[in-house]
C-alpha positions as CSV (number, residue, x, y, z in Angstrom):
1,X,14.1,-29.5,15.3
2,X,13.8,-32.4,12.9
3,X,11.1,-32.2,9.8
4,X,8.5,-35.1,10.7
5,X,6.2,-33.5,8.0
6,X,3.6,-33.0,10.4
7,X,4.9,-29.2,10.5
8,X,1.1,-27.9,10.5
9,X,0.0,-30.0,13.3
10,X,3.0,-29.3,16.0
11,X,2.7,-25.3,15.1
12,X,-1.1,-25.2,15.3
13,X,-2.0,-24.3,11.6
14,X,-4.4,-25.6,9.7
15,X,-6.1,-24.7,6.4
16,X,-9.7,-23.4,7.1
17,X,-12.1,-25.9,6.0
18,X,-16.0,-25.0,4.3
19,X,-18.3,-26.6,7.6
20,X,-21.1,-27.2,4.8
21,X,-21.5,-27.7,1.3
22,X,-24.0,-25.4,1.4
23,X,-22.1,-22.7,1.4
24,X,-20.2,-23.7,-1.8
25,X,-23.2,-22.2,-4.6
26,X,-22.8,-19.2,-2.4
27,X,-19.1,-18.7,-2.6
28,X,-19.2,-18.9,-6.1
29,X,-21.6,-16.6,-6.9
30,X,-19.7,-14.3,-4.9
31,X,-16.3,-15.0,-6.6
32,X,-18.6,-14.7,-9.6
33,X,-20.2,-10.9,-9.0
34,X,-16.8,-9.7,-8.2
35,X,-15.1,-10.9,-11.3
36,X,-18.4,-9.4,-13.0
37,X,-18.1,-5.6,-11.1
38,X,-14.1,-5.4,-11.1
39,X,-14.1,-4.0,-14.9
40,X,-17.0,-2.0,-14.1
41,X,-16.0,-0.4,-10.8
42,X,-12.3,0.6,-13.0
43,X,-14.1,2.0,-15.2
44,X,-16.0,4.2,-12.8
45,X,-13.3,4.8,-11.1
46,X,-11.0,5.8,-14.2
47,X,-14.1,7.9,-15.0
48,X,-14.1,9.8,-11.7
49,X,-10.7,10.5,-12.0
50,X,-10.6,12.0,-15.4
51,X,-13.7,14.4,-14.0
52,X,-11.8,15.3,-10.8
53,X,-8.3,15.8,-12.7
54,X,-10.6,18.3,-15.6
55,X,-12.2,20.3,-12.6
56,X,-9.0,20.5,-11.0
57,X,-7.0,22.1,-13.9
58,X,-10.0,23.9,-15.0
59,X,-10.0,25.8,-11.6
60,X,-6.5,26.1,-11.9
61,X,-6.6,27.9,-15.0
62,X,-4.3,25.0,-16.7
63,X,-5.0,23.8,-20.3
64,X,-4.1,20.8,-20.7
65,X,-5.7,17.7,-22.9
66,X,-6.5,14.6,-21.1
């Protein structure tokens, strides 16, 4: 089939569009919190992991430094 560069519109694709402007304060607060809780929620979860490892070798009987 010949490119007639209107690829998107024979196939059916199209970019998804915002309906209102309202919506944009919203999605950036939202893109916002996220990039706020990402380093927090690793940290937790680095946290947690370090626990669970320590009471897993410590039931085991292992010594090991972590």
């Amino acid at each position: 089939m010949p490119k007639d560069g209107n690829d998107d519109e024979r196939l059916g694709k199209t970019m998804p569009q915002i309906e209102k402007t309202d919506d944009l304060p919203s999605i950036a607060n939202l893109i916002r919190f996220f990039e706020c809780m990402t380093p927090a929620m690793m940290e937790i979860t680095k946290n947690s992991l370090a626990v669970n490892l320590s009471e897993s070798l410590a039931e085991s009987g292992e010594q090991h430094c972590i």
